[in-house]
N, C-alpha and C positions, 0 to 999 in steps of 0.2 A: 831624244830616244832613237834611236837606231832600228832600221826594218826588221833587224832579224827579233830584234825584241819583241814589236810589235807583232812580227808574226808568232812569234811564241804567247802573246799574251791574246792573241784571236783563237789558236788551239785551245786554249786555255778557257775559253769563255770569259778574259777579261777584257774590259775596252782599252783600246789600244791609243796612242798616242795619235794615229793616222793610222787610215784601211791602208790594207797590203792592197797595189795595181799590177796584177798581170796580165801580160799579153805576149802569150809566146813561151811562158814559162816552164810549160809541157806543152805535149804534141796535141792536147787535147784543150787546148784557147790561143793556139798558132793561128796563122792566115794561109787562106788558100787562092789558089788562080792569080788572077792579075788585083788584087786587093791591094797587095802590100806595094806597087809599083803608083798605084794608083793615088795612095793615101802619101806615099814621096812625090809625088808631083803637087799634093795639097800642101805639102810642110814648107814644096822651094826646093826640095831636093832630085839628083838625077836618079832615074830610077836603076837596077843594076837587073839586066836579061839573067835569066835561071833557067838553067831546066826540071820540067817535073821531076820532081825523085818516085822512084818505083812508091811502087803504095806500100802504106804503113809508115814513111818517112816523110816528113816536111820539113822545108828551109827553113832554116831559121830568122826569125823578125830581124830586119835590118837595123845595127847598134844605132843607127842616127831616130830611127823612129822610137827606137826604146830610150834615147836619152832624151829627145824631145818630149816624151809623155812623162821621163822621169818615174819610168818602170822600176819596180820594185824583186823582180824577178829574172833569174837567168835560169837555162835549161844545160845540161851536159847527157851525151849518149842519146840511145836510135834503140829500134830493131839489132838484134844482132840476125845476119845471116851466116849459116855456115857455108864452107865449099864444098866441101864435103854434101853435095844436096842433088837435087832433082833441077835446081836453075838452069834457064836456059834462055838468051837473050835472042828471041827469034825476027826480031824488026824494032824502030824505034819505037814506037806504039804497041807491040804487043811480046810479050814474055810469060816462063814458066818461071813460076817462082819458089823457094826453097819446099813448098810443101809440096808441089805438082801440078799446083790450082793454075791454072791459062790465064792472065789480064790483059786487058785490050784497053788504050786509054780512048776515052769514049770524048774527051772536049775537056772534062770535069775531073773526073775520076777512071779509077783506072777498074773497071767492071769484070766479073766473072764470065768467063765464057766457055769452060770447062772444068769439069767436078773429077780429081782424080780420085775417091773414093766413092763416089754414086752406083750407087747397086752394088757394094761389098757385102761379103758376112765376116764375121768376128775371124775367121779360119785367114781370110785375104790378109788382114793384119799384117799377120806374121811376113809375109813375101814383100808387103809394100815396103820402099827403101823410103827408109825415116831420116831426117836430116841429121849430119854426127855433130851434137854438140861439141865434141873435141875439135873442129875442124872451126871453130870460128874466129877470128884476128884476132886474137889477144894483144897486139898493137895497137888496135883500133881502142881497146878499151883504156890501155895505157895511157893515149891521150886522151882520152875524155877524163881520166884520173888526175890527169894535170893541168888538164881546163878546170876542173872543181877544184881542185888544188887554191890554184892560181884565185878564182874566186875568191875560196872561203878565207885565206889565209893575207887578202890584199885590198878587198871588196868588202861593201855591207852588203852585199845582196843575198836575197834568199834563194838557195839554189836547189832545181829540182834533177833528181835523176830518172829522164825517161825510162818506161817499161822497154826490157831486154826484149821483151815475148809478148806474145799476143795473149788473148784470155782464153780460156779452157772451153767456152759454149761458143764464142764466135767461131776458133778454128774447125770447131769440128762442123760446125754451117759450112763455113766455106769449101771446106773438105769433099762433105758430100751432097752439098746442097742442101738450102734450106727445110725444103720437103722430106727429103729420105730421110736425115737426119733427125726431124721433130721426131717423123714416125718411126724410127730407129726407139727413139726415146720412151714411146709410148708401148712399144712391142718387144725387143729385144735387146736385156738388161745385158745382156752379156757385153753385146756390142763394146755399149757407151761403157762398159765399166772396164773391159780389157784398152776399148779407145782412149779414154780420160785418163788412165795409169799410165801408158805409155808418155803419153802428154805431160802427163805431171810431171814426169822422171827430167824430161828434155826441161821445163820451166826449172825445176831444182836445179839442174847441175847448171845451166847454161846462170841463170838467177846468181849463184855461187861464186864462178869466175867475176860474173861483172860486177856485184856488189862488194865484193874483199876489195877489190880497190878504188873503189866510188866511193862505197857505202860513208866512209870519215869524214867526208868533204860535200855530202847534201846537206838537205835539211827535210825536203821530202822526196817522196817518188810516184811515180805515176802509176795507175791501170787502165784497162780500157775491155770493157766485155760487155755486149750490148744483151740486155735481160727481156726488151721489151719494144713493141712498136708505141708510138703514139698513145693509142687508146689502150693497151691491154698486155700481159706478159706472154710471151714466146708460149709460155706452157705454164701448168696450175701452181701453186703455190707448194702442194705437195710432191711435184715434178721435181721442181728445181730444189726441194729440199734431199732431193735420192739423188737426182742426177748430177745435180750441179754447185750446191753452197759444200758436200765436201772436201770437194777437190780446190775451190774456191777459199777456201777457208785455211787449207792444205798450206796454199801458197800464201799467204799474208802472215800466217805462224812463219814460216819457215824464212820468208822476203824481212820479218821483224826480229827474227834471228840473226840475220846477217847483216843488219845496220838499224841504228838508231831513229832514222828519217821516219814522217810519217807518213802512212802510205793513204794516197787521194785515190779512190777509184771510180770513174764513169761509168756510167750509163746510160745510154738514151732511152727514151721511150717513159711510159707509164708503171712504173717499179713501184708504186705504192702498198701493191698485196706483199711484196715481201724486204717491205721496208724494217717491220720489228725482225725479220730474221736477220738481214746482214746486221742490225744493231743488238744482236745476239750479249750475253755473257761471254760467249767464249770469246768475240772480238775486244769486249771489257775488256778480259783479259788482259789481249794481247796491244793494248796503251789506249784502245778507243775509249771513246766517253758514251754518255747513255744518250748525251744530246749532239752526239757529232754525225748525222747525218742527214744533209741537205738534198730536196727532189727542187728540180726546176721545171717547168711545162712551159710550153707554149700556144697557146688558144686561138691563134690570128686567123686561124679561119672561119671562126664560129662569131655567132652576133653576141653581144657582149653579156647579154642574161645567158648564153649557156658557156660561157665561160666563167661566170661567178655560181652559175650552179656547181660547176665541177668543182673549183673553190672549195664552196662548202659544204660539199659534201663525199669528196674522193680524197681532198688533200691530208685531212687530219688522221691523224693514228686509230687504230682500230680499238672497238671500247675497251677490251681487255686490257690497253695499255695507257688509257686515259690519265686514269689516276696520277701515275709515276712518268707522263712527257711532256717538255718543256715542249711546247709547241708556237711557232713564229709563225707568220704567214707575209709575205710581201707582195705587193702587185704592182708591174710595172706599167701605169697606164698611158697609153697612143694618145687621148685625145682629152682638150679638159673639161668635154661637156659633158663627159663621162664620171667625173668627181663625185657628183653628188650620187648619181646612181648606185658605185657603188659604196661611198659610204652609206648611206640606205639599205641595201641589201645587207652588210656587213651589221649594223646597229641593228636589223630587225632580222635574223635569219631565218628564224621561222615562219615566218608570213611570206617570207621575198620566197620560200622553198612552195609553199599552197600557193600563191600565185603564179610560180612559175608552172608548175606540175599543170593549174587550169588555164593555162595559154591564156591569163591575164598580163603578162607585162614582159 
C-alpha cells in the first residue's frame, strides 16, 4: 500500500496499512536552531552550515535525515513576500519586514521590537503602505510548482503546500501589539473589521496566485494562527466568534476552492472553548469531517495529578456536543511509575476528580 493511500485512508478515519511519519513536512513539525545539525552528527552524517531564514520561514529537514527515518512527507513553498513592501534589511540580525513589524534575532527567534500599527485608529489604515500582492515572485512560485510537480508525478510521497500567508489574529498582534490589538478587539469593532478585510483581500488574491499552480500537485496545505496561550484563549469564545472565525473561515472556503488539498491548521495554546466552533457545519461543508479535529497539550510543568486533572476535565467536548463526538484521548507518559496512576485515575474519574479537588492525592 502506498503512503499516499495510507494518508488518504487516515483522513478518512480508516486504518491505514502504516501511520503517515512527518518531519519537516510543513513549517509547522520542521526543526529549528542547531537540532537538525545535531541529530546529522547522531545518524554519521556531516552536518551542512545554514543561515537563519528571516522568520516565518525554515530550512528545510535535510534529504538524508528524511530518507534515514524513511519520512513519509515532503513540503513545497514558504511565506510569500512581496517587494513591493515596507522591507528593509537593516543589519544581519535585525530587519523590517514586509508588514513594518522591526525583528531582531535574539539567539532563538527572531523577536518583535517594533509595532508599526501601535496606537492606530481605523482612519490610519488608509495611509499605512500595505504590502502589493502583485509584486510577489511569481517565479518563486513556479518553482515550487515544479518541485510538487516533480514529486507527485515521480514520488509516493505525501506532499504539503506551505501557507503563502500568515493567519488573520496573529498579523494583526504583530502588527500592533499584542495589547492594543486584544483591546482594539474588545472596544473598537471598527478597527478590526476595516483591519481584517484589508487582510483578507491580501490572503485571497496572494492564496490565488500560489495555489493555481501548486494547488494539482499537493495533497494538503498548511495554517498557522495562534488562538490561545497555554492555559486559556487570547479572548472569549464569543470574541473570536465576531472577530475572528469569519474571516477565518473566509479563507479555508475560498483556499478549498482553489485546490483539492486538505487544509491542516495550527494552533498553539489551549483552544478547547472553541473547539465545536472551528468543527462547525459550515467546515463540514467545506470536506471536514465531525471527527477531524485534533488538540495536543502539554503539562510538563505541573505534577502529574494536575495534569490528569486537566485530562479529564478540559479535554473532552462540551455537553451539548457529547451525544454526537467521537472522542480519543491519548497520553504520552515520561515515566513508568506513573502507569498505574494514571490508569487509576482514568478507570475511576470520579473519585480521582473528589480526591484531587480535597488535596487527597
Amino acid at each position: 500500500m502506498s503512503r499516499r493511500t495510507d494518508f488518504t485512508k487516515i483522513l478518512n478515519h480508516e486504518k491505514p496499512e502504516r501511520l503517515i511519519l512527518d518531519l519537516g513536512g510543513n513549517p509547522l513539525s520542521s526543526m529549528e536552531g542547531d537540532s537538525p545539525d545535531k541529530l546529522l552528527k547522531v545518524l554519521g552524517y556531516e552536518p551542512v552550515t545554514k543561515e537563519n531564514p528571516p522568520f516565518g520561514k525554515v530550512n528545510k529537514v535535510d534529504d538524508r535525515i528524511l530518507e534515514y527515518l524513511d519520512i513519509d512527507t515532503r513540503s513545497v513553498g514558504t511565506i510569500l513576500t512581496p517587494s513591493d513592501s515596507l522591507y528593509e534589511q537593516l543589519s544581519k540580525n535585525l530587519y523590517i519586514d514586509e508588514w513594518g513589524i522591526k525583528r531582531k534575532f535574539t539567539g532563538m527567534y527572531w523577536d518583535i521590537v517594533e509595532y508599526p500599527l501601535k496606537g492606530t485608529t481605523a482612519d490610519d489604515l488608509d495611509d499605512f503602505k500595505w504590502p502589493n500582492p502583485q509584486s510577489i515572485d511569481f517565479s518563486l512560485i513556479e518553482k515550487y510548482a515544479q518541485t510538487a510537480k516533480n514529486f507527485y508525478e515521480n514520488t509516493d510521497y505525501v506532499i504539503c503546500a506551505e501557507h503563502p500567508v500568515y493567519g488573520i489574529f496573529e498579523i494583526g498582534c504583530w502588527m500592533c501589539g499584542f495589547d492594543d490589538y486584544l483591546i482594539k478587539m474588545a472596544i473598537d469593532e471598527d478597527y478590526i473589521k476595516k483591519f481584517s478585510e484589508r487582510y483578507l483581500e491580501y490572503q485571497r488574491t496572494v492564496s490565488e496566485y500560489y495555489y493555481k499552480e501548486v494547488g494539482p500537485y499537493v495533497h494538503y496545505t498548511s495554517s498557522g494562527d495562534d488562538f490561545a496561550t497555554q492555559n486559556s484563549l487570547f479572548t472569549s469564545p464569543d470574541m473570536f466568534r465576531k472577530n475572528i472565525k469569519p474571516y477565518f473561515t473566509e479563507r479555508v472556503k475560498f483556499t478549498k476552492e482553489m485546490t483539492d488539498a486538505a487544509f491542516l491548521h495550527h494552533s498553539c495554546g489551549n483552544v478547547h472553548d472553541i473547539i465545536d466552533e472551528i468543527d462547525s457545519k459550515k467546515f463540514i461543508d467545506l470536506g471536514s469531517s465531525e471527527e477531524s479535529i485534533i488538540m495536543t497539550t502539554w503539562r510538563n510543568d505541573e505534577i502529574l495529578q494536575e495534569a490528569l486533572y486537566f485530562f479529564l476535565n478540559e479535554t473532552w467536548p462540551d455537553e451539548y456536543y457529547e451525544g454526537t463526538t467521537l472522542s480519543s484521548l491519548a497520553i504520552v507518559i515520561g515515566n513508568q511509575e506513573w502507569s498505574e496512576i494514571v490508569k487509576k485515575a482514568l478507570m475511576e474519574p470520579g473519585k480521582f476528580n473528589d480526591n484531587y479537588i480535597n488535596n487527597e492525592c
